[in-house]
C-alpha positions in Angstrom: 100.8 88.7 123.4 96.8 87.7 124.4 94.7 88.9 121.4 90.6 88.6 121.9 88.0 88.7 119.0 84.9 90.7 118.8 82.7 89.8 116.3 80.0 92.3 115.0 77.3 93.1 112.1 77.7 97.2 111.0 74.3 98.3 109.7 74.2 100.3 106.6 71.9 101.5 104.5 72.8 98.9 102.1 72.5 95.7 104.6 74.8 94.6 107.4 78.2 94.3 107.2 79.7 91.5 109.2 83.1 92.9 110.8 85.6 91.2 113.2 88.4 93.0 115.2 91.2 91.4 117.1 92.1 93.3 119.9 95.3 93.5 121.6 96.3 95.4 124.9 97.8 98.4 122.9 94.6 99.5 121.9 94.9 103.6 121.1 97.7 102.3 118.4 96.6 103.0 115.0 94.1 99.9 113.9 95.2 97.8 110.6 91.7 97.5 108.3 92.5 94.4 106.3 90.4 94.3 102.4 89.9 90.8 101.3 90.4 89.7 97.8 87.7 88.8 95.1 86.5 85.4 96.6 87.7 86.0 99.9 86.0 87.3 102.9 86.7 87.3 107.2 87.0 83.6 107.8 89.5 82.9 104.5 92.3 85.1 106.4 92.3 82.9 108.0 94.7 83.1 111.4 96.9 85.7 109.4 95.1 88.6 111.0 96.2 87.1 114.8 99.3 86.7 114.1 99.6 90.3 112.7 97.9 91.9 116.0 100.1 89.8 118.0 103.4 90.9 116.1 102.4 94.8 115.6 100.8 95.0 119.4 98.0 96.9 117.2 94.4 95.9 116.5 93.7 93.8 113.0 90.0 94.3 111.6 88.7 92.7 108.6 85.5 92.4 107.4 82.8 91.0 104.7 82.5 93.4 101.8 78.7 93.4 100.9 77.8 90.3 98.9 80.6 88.5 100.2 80.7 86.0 103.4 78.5 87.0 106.2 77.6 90.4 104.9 74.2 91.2 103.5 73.7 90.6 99.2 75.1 93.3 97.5 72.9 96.4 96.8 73.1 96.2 92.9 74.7 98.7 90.7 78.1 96.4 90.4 80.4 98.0 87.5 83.8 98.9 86.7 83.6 101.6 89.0 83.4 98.7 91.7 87.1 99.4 93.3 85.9 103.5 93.3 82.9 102.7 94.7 84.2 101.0 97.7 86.2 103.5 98.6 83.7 105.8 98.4 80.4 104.5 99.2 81.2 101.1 101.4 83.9 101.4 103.4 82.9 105.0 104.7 80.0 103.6 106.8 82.0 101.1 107.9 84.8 103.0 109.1 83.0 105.6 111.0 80.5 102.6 112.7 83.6 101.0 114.4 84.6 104.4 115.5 88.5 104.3 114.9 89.6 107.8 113.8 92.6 107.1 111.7 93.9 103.9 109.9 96.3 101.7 108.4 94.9 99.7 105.2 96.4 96.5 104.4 94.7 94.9 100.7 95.1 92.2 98.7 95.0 91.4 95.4 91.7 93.2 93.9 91.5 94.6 97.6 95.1 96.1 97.6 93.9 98.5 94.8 90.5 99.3 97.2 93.2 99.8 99.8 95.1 102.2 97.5 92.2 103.9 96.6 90.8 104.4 100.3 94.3 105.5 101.1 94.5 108.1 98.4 90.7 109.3 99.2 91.6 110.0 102.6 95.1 111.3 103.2 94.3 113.0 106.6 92.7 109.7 108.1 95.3 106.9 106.6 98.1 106.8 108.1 100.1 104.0 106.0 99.4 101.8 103.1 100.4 98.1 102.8 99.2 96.0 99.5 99.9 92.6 98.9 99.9 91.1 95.3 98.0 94.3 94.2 96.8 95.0 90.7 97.6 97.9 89.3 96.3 98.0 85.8 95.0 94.9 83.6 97.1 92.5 82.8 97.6 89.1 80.1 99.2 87.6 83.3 96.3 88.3 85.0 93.2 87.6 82.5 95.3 84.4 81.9 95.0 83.3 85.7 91.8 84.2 85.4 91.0 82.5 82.7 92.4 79.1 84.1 90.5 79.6 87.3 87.1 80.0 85.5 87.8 76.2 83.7 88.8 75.4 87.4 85.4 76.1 89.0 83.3 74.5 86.1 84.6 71.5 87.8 82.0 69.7 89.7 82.1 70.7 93.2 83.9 73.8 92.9 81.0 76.3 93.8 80.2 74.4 96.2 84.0 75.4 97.9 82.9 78.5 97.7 79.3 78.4 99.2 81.0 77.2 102.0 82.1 81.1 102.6 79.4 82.7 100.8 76.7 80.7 101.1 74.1 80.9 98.4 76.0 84.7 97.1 78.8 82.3 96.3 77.7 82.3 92.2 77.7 86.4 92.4 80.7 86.2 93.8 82.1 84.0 91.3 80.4 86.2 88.5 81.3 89.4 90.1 85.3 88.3 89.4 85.5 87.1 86.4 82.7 88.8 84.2 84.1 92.1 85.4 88.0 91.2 84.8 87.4 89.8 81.7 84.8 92.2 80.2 86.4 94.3 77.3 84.8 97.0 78.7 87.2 96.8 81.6 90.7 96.5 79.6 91.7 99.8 79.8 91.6 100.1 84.2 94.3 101.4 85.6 95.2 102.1 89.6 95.6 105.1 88.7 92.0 106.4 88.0 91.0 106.1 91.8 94.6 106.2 93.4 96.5 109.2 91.4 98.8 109.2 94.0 99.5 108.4 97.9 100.3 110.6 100.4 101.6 108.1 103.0 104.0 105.6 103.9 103.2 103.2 101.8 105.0 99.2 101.2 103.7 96.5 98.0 104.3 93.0 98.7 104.5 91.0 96.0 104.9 86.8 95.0 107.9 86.5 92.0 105.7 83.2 90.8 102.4 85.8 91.7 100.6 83.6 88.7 97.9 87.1 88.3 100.3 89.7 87.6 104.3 90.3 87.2 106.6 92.6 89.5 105.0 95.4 87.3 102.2 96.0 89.7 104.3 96.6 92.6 106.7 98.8 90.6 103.7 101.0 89.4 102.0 101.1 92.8 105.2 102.2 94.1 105.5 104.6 91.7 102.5 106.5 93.1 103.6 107.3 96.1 104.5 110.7 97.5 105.8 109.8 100.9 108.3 106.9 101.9 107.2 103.7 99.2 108.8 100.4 99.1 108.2 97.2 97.5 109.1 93.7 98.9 109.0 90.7 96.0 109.3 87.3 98.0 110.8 84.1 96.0 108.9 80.7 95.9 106.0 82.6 96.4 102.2 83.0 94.2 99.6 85.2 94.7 98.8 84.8 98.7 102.0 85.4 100.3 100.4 85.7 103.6 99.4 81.8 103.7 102.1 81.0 101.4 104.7 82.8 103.4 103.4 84.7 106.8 106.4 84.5 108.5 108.0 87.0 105.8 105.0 89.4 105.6 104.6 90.0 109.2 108.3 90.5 109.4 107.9 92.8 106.9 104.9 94.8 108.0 106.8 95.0 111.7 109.9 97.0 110.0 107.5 99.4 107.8 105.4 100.3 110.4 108.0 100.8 113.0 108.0 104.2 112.7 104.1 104.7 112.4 
């Protein structure tokens, strides 16, 4: 199948949003909204979101959360209410400026749980639910990994990686990670505060070797649906089994959306 890109800035009364969509000839299908991770943005899916339109025959758009990639600085005001206030306050704008009535959210890591959240916000527009290596609550795993990947980027030329992406936000970005994860005053988070429960079809991906969080996560996101839930753990793999493993995520996202 012949997919096309569109590229795009949303403006928002917080600063542009940079947005791309991959279109495919089966247009009026329900769009997949992709939610990057905490250091990723557009360009570091990659050519996952291609192959995804291609398999699905639906239209894959992803795009810069503010202060991340090509998207304007962040506005200020970043707490622990950062995964609520996307759901609430960012991705609204966005939705409604690339004029797609109803959606399927696919998130991962910090941006499964936005995806959760956006999903439980609005049961009437989402229409399915797909997170991949997902936190659902906080972790040793997880403030380990983080832990190890802070010593990682102290290494010289590490931000620099990163600029590459984010250009001269990349520090923020680096800050806005692992200050918030491993701030005391964000032990206690759980999915649960902004995604009580799920409505919709709704599938959680997960790595066995995911080095940020155990098959926990998965089970408890799971757990929250009210509507058709499944979870998929995939050996051999870490925390991105898209890169690590596409061939078994788009496999999987065909069979669960079948009967969207």
């Amino acid at each position: 199948m012949t997919v096309s890109t569109e590229d795009r800035y949303v403006p928002t009364e917080h600063g542009d949003v940079f947005a791309r969509r991959w279109y495919t000839s089966h247009s009026r299908k329900t769009p997949i909204v992709l939610l990057h991770d905490s250091l990723g943005c557009v360009e570091l899916w990659r050519d996952f979101p291609e192959r995804l339109a291609a398999a699905t025959a639906r239209d894959v758009i992803a795009y810069d959360r503010l202060g991340f990639g090509r998207s304007a600085p962040h506005p200020g005001g970043w707490s622990n209410r950062f995964i609520r206030d996307e759901a609430e306050r960012f991705f609204p704008p966005v939705w409604q400026a690339l004029d797609i009535e109803h959606f399927i959210v696919f998130g991962h890591s910090v941006g499964g749980a936005m995806a959760a959240s956006i999903a439980a916000r609005y049961p009437h527009q989402c229409r399915a639910l797909i997170t991949e290596s997902a936190q659902a609550f906080v972790e040793s795993r997880t403030l380990e990994g983080i832990r190890q990947a802070q010593a990682a980027f102290a290494e010289p030329g590490q931000l620099e990686r990163l600029g590459k992406y984010h250009g001269d936000k990349a520090a923020w970005v680096l800050s806005a990670w692992i200050d918030t994860w491993l701030s005391e005053t964000y032990a206690g988070w759980t999915l649960e505060e902004t995604a009580p429960s799920i409505a919709c079809p709704l599938l959680a991906i997960h790595g066995l070797e995911d080095e940020y969080g155990s098959e926990t996560h998965p089970q408890r996101i799971v757990e929250l649906g009210r509507g058709p839930a499944q979870k998929l753990l995939v050996d051999n793999c870490h925390h991105v089994p898209h890169r690590e493993q596409p061939e078994v995520v788009v496999e999987a996202v065909v069979r669960f959306l079948q009967a969207e």
